[in-house]
C-alpha positions as CSV (number, residue, x, y, z in Angstrom):
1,X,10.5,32.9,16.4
2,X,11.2,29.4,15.8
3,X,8.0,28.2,16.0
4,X,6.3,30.4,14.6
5,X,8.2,29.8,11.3
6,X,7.6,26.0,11.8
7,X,3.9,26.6,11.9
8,X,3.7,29.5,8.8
9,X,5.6,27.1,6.6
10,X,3.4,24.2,7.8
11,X,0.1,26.0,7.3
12,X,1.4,27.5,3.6
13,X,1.9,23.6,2.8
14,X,-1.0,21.9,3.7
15,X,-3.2,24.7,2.1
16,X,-1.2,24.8,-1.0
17,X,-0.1,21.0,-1.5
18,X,-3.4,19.3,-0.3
19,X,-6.1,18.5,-3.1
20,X,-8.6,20.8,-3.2
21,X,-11.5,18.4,-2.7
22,X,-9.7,17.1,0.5
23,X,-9.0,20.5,1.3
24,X,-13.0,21.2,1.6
25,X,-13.8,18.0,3.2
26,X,-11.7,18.7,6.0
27,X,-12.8,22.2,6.6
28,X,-16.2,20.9,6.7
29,X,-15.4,18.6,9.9
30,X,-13.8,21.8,11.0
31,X,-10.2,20.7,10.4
32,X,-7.5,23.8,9.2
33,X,-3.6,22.6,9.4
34,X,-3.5,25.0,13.1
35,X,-5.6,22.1,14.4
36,X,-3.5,19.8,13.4
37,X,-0.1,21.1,13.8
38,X,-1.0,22.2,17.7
39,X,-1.4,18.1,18.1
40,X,2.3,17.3,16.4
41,X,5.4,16.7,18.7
42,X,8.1,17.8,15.8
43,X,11.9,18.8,16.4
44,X,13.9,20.5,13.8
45,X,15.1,18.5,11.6
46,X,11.8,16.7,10.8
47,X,10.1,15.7,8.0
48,X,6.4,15.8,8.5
49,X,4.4,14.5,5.8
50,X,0.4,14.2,5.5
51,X,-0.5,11.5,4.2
52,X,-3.2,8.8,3.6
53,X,-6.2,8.7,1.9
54,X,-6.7,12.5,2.1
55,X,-3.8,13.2,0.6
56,X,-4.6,11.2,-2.4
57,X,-8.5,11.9,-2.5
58,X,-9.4,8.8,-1.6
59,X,-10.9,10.1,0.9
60,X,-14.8,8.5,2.7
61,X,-17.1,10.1,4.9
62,X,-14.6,7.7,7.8
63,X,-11.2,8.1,7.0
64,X,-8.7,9.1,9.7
65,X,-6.1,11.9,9.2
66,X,-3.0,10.6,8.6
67,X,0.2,12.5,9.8
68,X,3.9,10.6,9.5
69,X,7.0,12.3,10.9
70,X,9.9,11.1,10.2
71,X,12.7,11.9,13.1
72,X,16.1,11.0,14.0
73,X,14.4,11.2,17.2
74,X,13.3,7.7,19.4
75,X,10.8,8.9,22.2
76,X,8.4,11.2,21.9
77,X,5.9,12.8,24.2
78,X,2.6,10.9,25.1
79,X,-0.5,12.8,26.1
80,X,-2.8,11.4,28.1
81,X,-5.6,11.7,25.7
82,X,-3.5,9.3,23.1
83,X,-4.1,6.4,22.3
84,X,-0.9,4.0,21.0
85,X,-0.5,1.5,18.8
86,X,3.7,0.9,18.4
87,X,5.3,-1.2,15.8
88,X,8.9,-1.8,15.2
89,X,8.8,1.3,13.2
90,X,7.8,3.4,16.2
91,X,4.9,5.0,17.9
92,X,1.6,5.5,15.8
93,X,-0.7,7.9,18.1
94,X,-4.6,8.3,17.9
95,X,-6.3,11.6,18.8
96,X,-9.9,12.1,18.8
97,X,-11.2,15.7,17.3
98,X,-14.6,15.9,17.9
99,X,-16.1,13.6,15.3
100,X,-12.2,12.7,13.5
101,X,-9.3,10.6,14.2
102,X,-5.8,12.2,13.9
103,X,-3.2,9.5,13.5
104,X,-0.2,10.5,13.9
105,X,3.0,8.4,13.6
106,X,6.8,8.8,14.4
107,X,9.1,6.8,12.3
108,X,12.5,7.0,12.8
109,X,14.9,7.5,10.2
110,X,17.4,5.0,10.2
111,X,14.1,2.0,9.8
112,X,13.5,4.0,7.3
113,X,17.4,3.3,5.5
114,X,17.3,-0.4,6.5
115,X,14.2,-1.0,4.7
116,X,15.4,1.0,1.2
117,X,18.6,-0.7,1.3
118,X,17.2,-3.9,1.9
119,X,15.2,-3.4,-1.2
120,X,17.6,-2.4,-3.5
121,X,20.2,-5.2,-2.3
122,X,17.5,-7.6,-3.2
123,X,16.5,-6.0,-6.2
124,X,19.9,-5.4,-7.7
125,X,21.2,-9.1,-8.0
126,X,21.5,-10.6,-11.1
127,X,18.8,-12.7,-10.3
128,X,17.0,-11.0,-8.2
129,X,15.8,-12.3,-4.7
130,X,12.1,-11.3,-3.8
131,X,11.6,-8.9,-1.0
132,X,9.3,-10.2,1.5
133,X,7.6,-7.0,2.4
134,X,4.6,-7.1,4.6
135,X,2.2,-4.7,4.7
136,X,2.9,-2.4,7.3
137,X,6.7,-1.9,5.3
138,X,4.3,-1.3,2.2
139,X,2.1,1.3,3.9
140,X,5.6,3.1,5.0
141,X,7.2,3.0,1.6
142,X,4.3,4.4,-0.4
143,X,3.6,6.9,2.3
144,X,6.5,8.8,2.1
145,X,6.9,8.1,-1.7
146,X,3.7,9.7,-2.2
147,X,3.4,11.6,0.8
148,X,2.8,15.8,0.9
149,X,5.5,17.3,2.7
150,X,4.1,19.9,5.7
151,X,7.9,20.3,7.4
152,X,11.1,19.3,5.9
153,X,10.6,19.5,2.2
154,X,14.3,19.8,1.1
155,X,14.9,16.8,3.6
156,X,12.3,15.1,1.9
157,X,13.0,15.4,-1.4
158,X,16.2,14.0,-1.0
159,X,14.9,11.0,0.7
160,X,12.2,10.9,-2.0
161,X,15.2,10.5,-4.7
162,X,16.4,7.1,-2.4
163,X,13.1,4.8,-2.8
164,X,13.3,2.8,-5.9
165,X,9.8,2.6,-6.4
166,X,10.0,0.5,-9.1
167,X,11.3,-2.3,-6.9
168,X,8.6,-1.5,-4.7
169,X,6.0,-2.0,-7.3
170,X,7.8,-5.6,-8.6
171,X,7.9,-6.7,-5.4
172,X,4.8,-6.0,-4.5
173,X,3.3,-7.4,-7.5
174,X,5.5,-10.8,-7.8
175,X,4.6,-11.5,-3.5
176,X,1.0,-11.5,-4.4
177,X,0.6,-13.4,-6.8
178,X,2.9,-16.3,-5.6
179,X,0.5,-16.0,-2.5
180,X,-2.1,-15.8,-5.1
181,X,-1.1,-19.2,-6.6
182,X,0.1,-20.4,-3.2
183,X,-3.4,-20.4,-1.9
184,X,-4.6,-22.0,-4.9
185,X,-2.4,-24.6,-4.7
186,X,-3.5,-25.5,-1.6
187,X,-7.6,-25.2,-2.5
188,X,-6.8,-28.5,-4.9
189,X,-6.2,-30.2,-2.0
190,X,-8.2,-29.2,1.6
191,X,-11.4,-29.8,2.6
192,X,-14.1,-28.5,0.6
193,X,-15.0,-25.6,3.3
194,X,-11.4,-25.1,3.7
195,X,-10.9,-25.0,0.0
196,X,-13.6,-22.6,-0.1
197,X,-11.6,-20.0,2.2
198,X,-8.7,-20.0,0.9
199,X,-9.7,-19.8,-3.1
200,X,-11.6,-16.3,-1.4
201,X,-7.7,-15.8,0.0
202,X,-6.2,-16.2,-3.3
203,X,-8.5,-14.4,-5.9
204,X,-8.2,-11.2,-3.1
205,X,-4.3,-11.5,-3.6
206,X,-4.8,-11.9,-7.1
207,X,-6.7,-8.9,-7.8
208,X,-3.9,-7.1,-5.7
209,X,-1.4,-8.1,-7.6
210,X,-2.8,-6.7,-10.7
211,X,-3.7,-3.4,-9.0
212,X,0.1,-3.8,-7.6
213,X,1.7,-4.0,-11.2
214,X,-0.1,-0.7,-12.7
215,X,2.5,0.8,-10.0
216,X,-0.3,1.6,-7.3
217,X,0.7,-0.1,-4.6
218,X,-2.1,-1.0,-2.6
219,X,-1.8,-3.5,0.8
220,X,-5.3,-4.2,2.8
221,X,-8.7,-4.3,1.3
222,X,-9.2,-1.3,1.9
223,X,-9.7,0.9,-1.7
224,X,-8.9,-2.4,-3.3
225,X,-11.9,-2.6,-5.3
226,X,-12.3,0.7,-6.7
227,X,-8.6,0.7,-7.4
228,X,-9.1,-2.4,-9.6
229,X,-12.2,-1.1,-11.3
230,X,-10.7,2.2,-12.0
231,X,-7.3,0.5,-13.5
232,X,-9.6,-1.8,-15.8
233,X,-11.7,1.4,-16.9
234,X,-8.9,3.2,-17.7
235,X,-7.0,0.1,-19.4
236,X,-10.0,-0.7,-21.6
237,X,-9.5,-4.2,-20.0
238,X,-13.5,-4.9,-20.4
239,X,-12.9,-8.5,-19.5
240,X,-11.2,-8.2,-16.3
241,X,-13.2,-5.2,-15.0
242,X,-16.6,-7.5,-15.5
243,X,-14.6,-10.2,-13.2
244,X,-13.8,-8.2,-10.8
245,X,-16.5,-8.6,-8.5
246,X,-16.2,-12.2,-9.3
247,X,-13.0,-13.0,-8.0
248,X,-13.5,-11.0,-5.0
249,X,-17.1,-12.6,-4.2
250,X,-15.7,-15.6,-5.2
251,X,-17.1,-17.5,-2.1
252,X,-20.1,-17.2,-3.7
253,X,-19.8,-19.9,-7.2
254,X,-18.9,-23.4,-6.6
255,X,-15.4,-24.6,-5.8
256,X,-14.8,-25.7,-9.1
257,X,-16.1,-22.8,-10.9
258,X,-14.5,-20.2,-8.6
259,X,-11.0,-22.1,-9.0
260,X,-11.1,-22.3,-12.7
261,X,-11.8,-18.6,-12.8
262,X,-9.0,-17.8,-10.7
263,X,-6.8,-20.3,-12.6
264,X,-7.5,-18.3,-15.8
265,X,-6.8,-14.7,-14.1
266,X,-3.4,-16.2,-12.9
267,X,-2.5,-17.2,-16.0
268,X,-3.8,-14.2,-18.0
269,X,-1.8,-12.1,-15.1
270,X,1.2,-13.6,-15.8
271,X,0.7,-12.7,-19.7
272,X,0.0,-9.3,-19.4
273,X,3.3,-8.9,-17.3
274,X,5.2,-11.1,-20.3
275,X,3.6,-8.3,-22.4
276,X,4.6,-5.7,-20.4
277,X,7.5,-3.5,-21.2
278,X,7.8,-2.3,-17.5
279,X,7.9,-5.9,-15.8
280,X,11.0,-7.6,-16.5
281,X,12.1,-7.2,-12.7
282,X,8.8,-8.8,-11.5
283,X,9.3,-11.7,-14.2
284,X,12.5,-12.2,-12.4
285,X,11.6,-12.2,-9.2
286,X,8.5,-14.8,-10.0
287,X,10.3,-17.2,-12.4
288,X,10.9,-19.6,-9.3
289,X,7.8,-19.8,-9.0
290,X,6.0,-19.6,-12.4
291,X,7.2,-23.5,-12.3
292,X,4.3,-24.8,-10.9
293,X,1.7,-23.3,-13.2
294,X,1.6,-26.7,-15.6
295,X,1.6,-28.9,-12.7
296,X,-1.4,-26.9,-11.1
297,X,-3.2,-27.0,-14.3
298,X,-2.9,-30.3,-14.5
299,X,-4.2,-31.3,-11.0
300,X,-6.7,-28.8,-11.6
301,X,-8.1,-30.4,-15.0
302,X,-7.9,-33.5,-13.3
């Protein structure tokens, strides 16, 4: 009887929390939520979210299913058939149906405390200290901020209510664009071919960064690009949305022109977040490092 309610309340979630174009593109590779719950290892006490770029409908014709569970559990059950790929979060399992991958992945709770209180100890100072989250404590963050809940929704929601996702977004924004400037710090000064990489390095971050600070978090390349184009669309920000294929191909224009354009975008960054009502935490967290801007310019111009 047990079970059985587990699997009715998760098949009434996925079909009622999913978006409906995800929804169809799933049932057209012949994936219902029966397929996928008969491949979770769940306990009570759960939280199974779906998550990924299915459940935001950013979904390609590629893109995995995603599954996180969140247990107070530390070993799960391997089939044969799965392939692994553990992290100091846990075990993140790939299964093959027919012509899709099913990841699914088993975080357990208490990583999942560590990292919010880390945050919000950093956050919360006066002067605030700036998180160094990578991107695999990104991708967890905004995957159970924004992930749907299948098992566990009251559990959920009152993990949810814990992750500051402001601080999230501040951090995320201020750490790219000091790696932003970082890299272009050092393109003044390598070898031209060297220079060359790491301007490509820092206009990638840079455009990160100002996807990061509309508050969609974003950490690979991976939706970068129509995530920025969308955010200048929307923002009537005609001048950065006809640069953004120039600071991502930046490779492409010579040293000097690619590293004044990414000069100017750094500074025009940092002006927009001045502007912004909603930035004073990332301002805090980056003043530091907003130092070297004049000094850059100046080797730069010379």
């Amino acid at each position: 009887m047990v079970a059985l309610k587990f699997r009715e309340e998760f098949e009434k979630n996925y079909n009622t929390y999913l978006p409906k174009s995800s929804l169809a593109a799933l049932q057209k590779k012949s994936i219902e939520a029966n397929v996928i719950y008969d491949r979770i290892n769940h306990k009570a006490g759960d939280i199974v979210l779906f998550t990924g770029s299915y459940s935001t409908g950013e979904h390609n014709p590629t893109s995995d299913v995603d599954i996180l569970i969140l247990s107070n559990e530390s070993e799960h059950e391997r089939r044969i058939t799965e392939l692994n790929h553990p992290s100091i979060f846990g075990d993140s399992f790939d299964i093959r149906y027919k012509e899709t991958d099913l990841n699914i992945e088993y975080i357990k709770l208490p990583d999942v405390f560590k990292l919010l209180s880390i945050v919000n100890t950093a956050t919360n100072l006066y002067q605030p200290d700036l998180p160094n989250l990578q991107g695999l404590e990104l991708r967890l963050a905004v995957r159970i901020y924004n992930g749907i809940p299948l098992l566990g929704e009251k559990d959920y929601i009152s993990i949810k209510k814990n992750i500051n996702i402001a601080s999230f977004t501040s951090s995320a924004t201020a750490l790219s664009l000091v790696m932003a400037i970082s890299y272009f710090e050092d393109s003044l000064y390598l070898s031209e071919i060297d220079s060359r990489l790491i301007l490509s390095n820092a206009a990638f971050c840079l455009v990160m960064s100002y996807v990061n600070s509309s508050g969609n978090i974003t950490y690979s390349v991976k939706n970068l690009r129509g995530r920025a184009i969308s955010l200048f669309q929307n923002n009537k920000n005609y001048y950065m949305l006809n640069n953004v294929d120039s600071l991502l191909f930046v490779s492409d224009v010579s040293l000097p022109v690619g590293q004044k354009l990414v000069i100017d975008m750094i500074i025009r960054l940092i002006e927009l977040l001045q502007k912004s009502e909603y930035h004073d935490l990332t301002l805090k967290m980056l003043a530091p490092y907003l130092q070297k801007i004049p000094n850059l310019l100046n080797t730069h111009r010379a």
